[in-house]
N, C-alpha and C positions, 0 to 999 in steps of 0.2 A: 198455511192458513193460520190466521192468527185469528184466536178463540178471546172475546173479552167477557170479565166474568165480572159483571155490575154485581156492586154489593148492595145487602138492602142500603135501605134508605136511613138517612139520620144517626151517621157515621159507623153502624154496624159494621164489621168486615163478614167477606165470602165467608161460609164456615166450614166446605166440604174437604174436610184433612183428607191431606194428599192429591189433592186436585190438580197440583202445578207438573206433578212426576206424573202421572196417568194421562195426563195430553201432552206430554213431551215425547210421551215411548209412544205415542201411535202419531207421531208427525203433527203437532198442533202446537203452535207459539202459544202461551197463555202470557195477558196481562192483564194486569189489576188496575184499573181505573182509581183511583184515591179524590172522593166526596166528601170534602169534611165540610160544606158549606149549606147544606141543606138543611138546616132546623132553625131558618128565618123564613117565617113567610116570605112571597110564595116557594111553598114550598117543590111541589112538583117541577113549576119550573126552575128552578134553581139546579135540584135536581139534574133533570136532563138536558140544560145548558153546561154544567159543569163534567157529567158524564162526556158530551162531546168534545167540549176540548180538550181531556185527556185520553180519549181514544184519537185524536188528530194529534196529540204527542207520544204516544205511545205505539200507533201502529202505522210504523212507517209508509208514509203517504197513503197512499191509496189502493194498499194492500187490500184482498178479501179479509169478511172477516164473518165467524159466527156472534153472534151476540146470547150469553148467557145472563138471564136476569132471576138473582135471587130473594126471595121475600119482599117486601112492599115493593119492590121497584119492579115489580114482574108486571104491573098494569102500564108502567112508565116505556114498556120496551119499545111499545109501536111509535112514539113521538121520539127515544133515542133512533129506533130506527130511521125515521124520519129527516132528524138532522142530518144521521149518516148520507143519504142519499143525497142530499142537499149538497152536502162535503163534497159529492162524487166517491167517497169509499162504497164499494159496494158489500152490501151484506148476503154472506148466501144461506143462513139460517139462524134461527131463534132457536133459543132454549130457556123454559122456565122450570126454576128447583125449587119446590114446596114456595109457590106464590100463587096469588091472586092473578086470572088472565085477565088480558085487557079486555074493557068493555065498551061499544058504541056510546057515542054522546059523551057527555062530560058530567061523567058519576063524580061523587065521593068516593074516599074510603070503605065510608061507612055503609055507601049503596051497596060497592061490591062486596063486601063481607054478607051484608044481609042475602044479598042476591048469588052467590057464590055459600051456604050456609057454613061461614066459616066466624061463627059464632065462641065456638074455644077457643081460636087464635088471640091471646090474650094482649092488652097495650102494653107498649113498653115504660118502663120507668124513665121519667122527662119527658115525657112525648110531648109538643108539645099542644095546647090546648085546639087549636083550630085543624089543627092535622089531618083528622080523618073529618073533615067536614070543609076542606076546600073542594072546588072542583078541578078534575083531575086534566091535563090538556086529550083531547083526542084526534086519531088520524083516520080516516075514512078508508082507506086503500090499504090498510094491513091485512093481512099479513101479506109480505110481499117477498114471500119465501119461504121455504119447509120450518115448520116448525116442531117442536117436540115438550115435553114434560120430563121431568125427573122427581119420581116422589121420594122422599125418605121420611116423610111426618106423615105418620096417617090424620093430624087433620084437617090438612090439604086434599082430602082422597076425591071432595067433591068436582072442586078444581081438575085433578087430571083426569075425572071421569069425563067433565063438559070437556076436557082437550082431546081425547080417544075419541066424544061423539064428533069432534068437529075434525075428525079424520089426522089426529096427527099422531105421531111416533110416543106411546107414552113408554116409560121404564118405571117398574116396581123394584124401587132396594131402602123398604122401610124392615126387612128381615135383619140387615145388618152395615150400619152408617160407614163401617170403615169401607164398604165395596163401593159405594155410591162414586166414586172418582172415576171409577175402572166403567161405572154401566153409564155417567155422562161421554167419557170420552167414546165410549162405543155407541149411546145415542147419536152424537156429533157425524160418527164417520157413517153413521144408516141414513142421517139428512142429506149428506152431501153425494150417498152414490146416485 
């Protein structure tokens, strides 16, 4: 099973140390996608066009795959999802680690923080001006597979609590960041039995 683990957005990388050894010892290909092109409008889409066609070079054809979306690009998962199926790769589960979930309609940024109270989640430096005030693409038919949460920021807690009530797999390892690799990959393999 090959796990891809979307980085935020606006060239961020993944940040859970040790990620890559903790899905290798429990049978999980992990790869990194690389988005350095997102911080032109638009931006979303860019985004999840460039995420595609490095998951179509990356994970050999039409291989299963989970999708892991971390920080801003956790509302982007349902439209990479989307492409995927489009591809014909089939996805057999999501995972979101301390992000924003995706929302009906075509919010902003700035909706879903309001509406998600992720109000201390602070901007980042360069960001840039129109970012959190495009509109974001959406897919009507997500989730279209087990899905799950990973918190290790408490404050994303609202976030995984809307993911618990909408019945999915949540894990708490905001106690101590270096475990966090070890309770996604054991998230992963609870989606998939």
């Amino acid at each position: 099973m090959i796990t891809v683990l979307l980085p935020p957005t606006l060239r961020a990388p993944f940040s859970l140390p040790g990620v890559a050894e903790a899905l290798s010892a429990r049978g999980h290909t992990p790869v990194f996608p690389d988005i350095p092109d997102d911080d032109t409008a638009p931006h979303a889409a860019r985004y999840v066009a460039r995420a595609s066609l490095e998951i179509g070079r990356l994970a050999a054809g039409r291989a299963p795959a989970v999708l892991v979306a971390e920080g801003d690009s956790g509302p982007l998962l349902g439209a990479v999802g989307a492409a995927q199926r489009s591809a014909h790769r089939p996805v057999h589960g999501y995972v979101l680690v301390d992000a924003p979930l995706p929302q009906p309609g075509s919010p902003t940024r700035a909706d879903i923080a309001k509406n998600q109270q992720l109000t201390e989640v602070s901007v980042r430096e360069g960001e840039p001006a129109a970012y959190r005030t495009e509109r974001l693409p959406t897919v009507p038919d997500w989730p279209d597979a087990p899905c799950g949460y990973l918190l290790t920021d408490p404050a994303f807690a609202h976030p995984a609590h809307l993911a618990g009530m909408r019945g999915w797999v949540v894990r708490d390892a905001t106690g101590d960041r270096s475990k966090a690799a070890a309770e996604l990959a054991a998230l992963i393999d609870e989606l998939l039995r």
